[in-house]
Structures are given as C-alpha cells and as structure tokens.
C-alpha positions in Angstrom: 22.0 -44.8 157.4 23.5 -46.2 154.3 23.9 -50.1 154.5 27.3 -51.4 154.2 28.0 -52.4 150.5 27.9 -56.4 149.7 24.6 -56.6 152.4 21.4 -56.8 151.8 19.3 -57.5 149.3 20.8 -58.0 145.7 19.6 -54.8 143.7 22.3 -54.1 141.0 24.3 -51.5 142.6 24.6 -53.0 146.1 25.1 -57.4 145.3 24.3 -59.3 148.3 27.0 -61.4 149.9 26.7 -64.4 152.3 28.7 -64.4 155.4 30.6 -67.3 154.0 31.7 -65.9 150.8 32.9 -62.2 152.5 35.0 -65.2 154.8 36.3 -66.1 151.9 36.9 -62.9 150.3 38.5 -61.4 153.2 40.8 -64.6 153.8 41.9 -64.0 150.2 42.4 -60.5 150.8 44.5 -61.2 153.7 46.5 -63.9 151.6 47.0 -61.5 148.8 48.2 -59.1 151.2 50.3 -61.1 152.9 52.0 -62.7 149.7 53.0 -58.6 148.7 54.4 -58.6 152.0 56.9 -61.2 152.4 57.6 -60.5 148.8 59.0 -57.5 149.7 60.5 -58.7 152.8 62.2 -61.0 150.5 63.1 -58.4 147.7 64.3 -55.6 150.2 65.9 -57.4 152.6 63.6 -55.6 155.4 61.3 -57.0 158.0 57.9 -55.6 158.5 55.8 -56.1 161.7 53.0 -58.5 161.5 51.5 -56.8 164.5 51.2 -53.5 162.6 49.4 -52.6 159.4 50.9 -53.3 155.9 49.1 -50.6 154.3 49.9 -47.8 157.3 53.8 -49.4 157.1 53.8 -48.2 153.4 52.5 -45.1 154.0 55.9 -42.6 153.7 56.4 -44.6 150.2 60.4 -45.2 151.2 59.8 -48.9 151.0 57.7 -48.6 147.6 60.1 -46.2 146.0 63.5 -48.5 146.7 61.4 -51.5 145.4 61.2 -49.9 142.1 64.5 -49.3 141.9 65.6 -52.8 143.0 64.4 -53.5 139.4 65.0 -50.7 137.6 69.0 -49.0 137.1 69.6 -45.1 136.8 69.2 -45.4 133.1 65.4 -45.8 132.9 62.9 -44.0 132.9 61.1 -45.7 136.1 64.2 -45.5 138.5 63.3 -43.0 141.2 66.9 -40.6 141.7 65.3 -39.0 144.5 64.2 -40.7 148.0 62.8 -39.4 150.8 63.9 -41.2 154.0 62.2 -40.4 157.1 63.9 -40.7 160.6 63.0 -40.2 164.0 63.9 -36.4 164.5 61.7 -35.7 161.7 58.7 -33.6 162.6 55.0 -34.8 161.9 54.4 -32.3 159.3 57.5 -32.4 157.5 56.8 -36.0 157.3 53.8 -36.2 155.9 55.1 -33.6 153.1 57.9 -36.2 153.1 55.2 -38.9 151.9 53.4 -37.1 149.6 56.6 -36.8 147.7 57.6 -40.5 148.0 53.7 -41.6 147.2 53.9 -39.7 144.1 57.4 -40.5 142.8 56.2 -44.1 143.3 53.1 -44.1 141.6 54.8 -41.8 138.3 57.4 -45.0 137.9 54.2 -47.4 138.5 52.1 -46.1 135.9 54.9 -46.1 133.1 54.6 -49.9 133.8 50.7 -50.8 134.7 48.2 -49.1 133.5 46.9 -46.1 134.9 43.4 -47.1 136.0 45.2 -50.1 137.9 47.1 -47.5 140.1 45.9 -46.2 143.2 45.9 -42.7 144.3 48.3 -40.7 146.9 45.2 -40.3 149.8 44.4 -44.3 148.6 47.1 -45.0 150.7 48.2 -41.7 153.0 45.0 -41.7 154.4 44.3 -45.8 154.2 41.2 -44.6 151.7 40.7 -47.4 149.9 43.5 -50.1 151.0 41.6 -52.7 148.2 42.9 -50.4 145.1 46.5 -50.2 146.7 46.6 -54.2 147.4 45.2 -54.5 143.8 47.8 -52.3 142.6 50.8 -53.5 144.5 50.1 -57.0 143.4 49.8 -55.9 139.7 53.1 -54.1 140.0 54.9 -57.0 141.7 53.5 -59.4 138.3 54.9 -57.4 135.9 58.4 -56.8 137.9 58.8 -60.3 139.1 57.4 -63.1 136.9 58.2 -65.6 139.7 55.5 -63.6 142.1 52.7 -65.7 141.0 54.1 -69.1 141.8 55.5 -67.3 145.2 54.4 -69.3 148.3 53.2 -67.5 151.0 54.6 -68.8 154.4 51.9 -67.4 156.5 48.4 -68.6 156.1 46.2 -68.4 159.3 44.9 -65.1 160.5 43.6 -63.9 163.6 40.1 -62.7 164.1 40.4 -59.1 164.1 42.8 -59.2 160.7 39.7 -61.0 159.2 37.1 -58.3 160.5 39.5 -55.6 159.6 39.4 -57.0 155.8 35.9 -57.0 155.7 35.5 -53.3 156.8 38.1 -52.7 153.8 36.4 -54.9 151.5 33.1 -54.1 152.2 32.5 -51.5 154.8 34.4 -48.8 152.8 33.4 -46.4 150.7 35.1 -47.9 147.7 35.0 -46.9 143.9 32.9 -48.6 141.3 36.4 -49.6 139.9 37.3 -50.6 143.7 33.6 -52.8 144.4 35.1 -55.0 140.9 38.2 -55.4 142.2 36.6 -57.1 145.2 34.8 -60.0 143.0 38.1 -61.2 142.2 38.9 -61.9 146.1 35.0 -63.0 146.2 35.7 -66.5 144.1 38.1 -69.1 146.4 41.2 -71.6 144.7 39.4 -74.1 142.9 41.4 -77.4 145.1 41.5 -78.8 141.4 43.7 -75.8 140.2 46.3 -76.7 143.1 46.0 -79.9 142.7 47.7 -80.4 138.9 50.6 -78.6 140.3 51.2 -80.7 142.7 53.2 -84.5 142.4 51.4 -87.4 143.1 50.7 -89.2 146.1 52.8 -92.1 147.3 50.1 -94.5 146.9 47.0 -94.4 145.0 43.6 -96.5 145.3 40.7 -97.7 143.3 37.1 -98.8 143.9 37.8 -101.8 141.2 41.2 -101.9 143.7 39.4 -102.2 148.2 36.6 -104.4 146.3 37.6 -107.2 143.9 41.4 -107.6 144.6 42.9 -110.0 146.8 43.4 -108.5 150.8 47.5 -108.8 150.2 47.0 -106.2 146.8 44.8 -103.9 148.5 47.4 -101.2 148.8 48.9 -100.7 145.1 51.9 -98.7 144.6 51.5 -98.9 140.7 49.9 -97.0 137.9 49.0 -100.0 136.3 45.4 -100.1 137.0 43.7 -96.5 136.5 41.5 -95.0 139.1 38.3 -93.6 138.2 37.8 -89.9 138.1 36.8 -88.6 140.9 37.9 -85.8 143.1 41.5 -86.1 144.6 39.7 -85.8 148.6 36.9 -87.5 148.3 37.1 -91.5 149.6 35.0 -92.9 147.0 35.1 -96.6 148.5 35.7 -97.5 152.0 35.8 -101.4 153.3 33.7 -102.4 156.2 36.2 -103.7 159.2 35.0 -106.0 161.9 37.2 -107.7 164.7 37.9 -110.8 162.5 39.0 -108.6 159.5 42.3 -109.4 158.2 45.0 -106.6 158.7 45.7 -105.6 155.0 42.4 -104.4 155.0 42.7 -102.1 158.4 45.9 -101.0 156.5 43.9 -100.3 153.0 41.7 -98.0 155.0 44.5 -96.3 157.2 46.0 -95.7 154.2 43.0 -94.5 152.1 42.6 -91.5 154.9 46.1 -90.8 154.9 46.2 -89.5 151.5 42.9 -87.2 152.1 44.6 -85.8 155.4 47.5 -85.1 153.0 45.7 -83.1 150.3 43.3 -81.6 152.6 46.4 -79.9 154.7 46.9 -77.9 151.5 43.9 -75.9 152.1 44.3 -75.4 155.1 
C-alpha cells in the first residue's frame, strides 16, 4: 500500500512532515478556506452552512458563476450571460449536466483573469478531486477581483476536530498533482507573530528592563515613549520583579501589568 504523501521518510518525491507542521498546514488550510467563504457570504449576500462542506456547496458552480459577475458588467469578456440555477424539482442527472455547465462557464471567465495553470479543473471540484487546487484557485481569483481580500479578517478561527482531520486527508492523504503537493508548502509555513504584529497599534503601556529594575517603584509603569525598550519579541517578558509580602504595590501592579500586555498579543494567535 502506498504511504500517504507528506509521511515517512524524506526521499525527494515524498518530504516528510511532522505531526505539528501538517497541524499547522491544515489549520491554515482551514483558515484559507474559511476567509473564501465569508468573502463570498459577504460579496453575494448568501449564507452557506458551516455544518456542510464548502467545496461540495460549490459544486453546481451557481454561486461561482454569479461571483464573477458581481465584478464583471455584460460588456466584458468575463461576465457569464448564461446561469444555470438548480432547484429542487430538478432531477439528479440533469443536475449534474447542470454543473458541468456552470463549472465550465466559471473556470473560461477565471482563466481570462489568472493564469491557467492556477485554475482547477471541472472533476477538481464535481467530484471533490483535489479540493487544495480549487481553494488555491478560489483564493487567487478572489486577489485579483478584490484587492481588499488580503487584509479581509476572518471571523471564524477555531475548528473542530474532524474539520482538521478532514484537511489533512485533502492536504495529504489525496492523490494530489505535483503542481497540487507545491501548493501545499505554502499552507505548510505558519504567520510569522512578527508580520501581525507591525500592523497592529501599540499597546497602552509599554515596559523596559532599564524601566522594573533601576526606576523608582512610583515610575514602574511608564505610559511614555520617552525611554526606548530593547528589542525583543513583542510576547516575551524579558524582566519580571520578584514579589514578596512586604513588596510595595506599584510593583504587584508593574507585574500585573507586564502580563496583561502578553495576554493581549497572544489572544491574536489564538
């Protein structure tokens, strides 16, 4: 039996993957989805079900062909004249001819604007073939139709533990494409906090070591600029002050404080 791809040992074709870092590739995976998805929620004005599958919810293409033509009028090239809507008196067979149609009227307006090799294919996402390509895809398409996608916030962020196994079966359990198994090193590499971080503003209050050490206890907690902190990363307490019973109470404040910035920046990640 052929060993799922991303185990093992590391031999060229098949890399090996730790169980940590396909954690984090399929909580990426999951994000990236899920970022596509209230996007279009957004866009559309639709609501899809959490408790059901994105990719299978896409599957006629109705939903994929009227987001092209949110951005696109009857005078270009990419709007899609023609749509396909399925309803509930419509048989099994006709709808899967119904689909087709859809799938490819979508993906001949998607590769007029990304490139071809970046689309996926109709059974990619009729038959839930290779769901990576599709996510890949959608996301690419959603960049160059909306330039406010990438700074879009995702309001859902925690996932339950079947989503998470599901991802890895697509991830890594699928027989993907060589142009599919690259696709899933860009999920493979997490949000560097730094990168976050320089968007965000600044903390209320900010400490040094020069700051809990030498000052006097009543300027333990500074509110100005005016002494520079060290580098150092933004969640990591880089001096902490000893407290005993006889301590004064700036000092039990200093500390209080110190670890309510890091609960602050480490809530981001979460």
């Amino acid at each position: 039996k052929t060993r799922p791809w991303g185990m093992g040992e590391d031999d060229g074709e098949h890399p090996k993957y730790t169980q940590k870092r396909r954690d984090i590739a399929a909580r990426n995976f999951l994000l990236t989805q899920q970022k596509i998805k209230e996007w279009m929620e957004e866009k559309l004005d639709i609501h899809l079900l959490e408790e059901e599958d994105f990719i299978k919810q896409l599957g006629d293409g109705y939903y994929l062909c009227s987001l092209i033509n949110t951005f696109h009028n009857t005078s270009t090239d990419e709007y899609i004249s023609r749509i396909l809507s399925p309803s509930k008196s419509t048989t099994k067979q006709h709808l899967s001819k119904m689909s087709i149609n859809n799938i490819n009227y979508f993906l001949v307006s998607a590769r007029r604007i990304i490139p071809h090799d970046a689309s996926f294919s109709t059974i990619d996402l009729l038959e839930r073939k290779n769901p990576v390509k599709v996510v890949h895809s959608l996301a690419a398409l959603a960049h160059h139709l909306d330039p406010s996608f990438s700074s879009y916030f995702v309001k859902r962020r925690r996932f339950s533990d079947e989503e998470m196994h599901q991802a890895q079966v697509d991830l890594f359990e699928t027989d993907l494409t060589t142009t599919s198994k690259k696709f899933v090193s860009n999920f493979i590499t997490p949000l560097k906090p730094s990168s976050l971080l320089e968007k965000l503003s600044p903390l209320p209050f900010s400490f040094s070591s020069s700051t809990l050490s030498s000052a006097p206890p009543s300027s333990s907690c500074s509110t100005s600029s005016s002494s520079p902190s060290p580098t150092r990363h933004p969640a990591r307490i880089t001096r902490k002050t000893t407290i005993s019973p006889s301590s004064p109470s700036s000092i039990r404040i200093s500390n209080i404080a110190v670890f309510s910035n890091i609960v602050i920046v480490s809530s981001l990640f979460v």
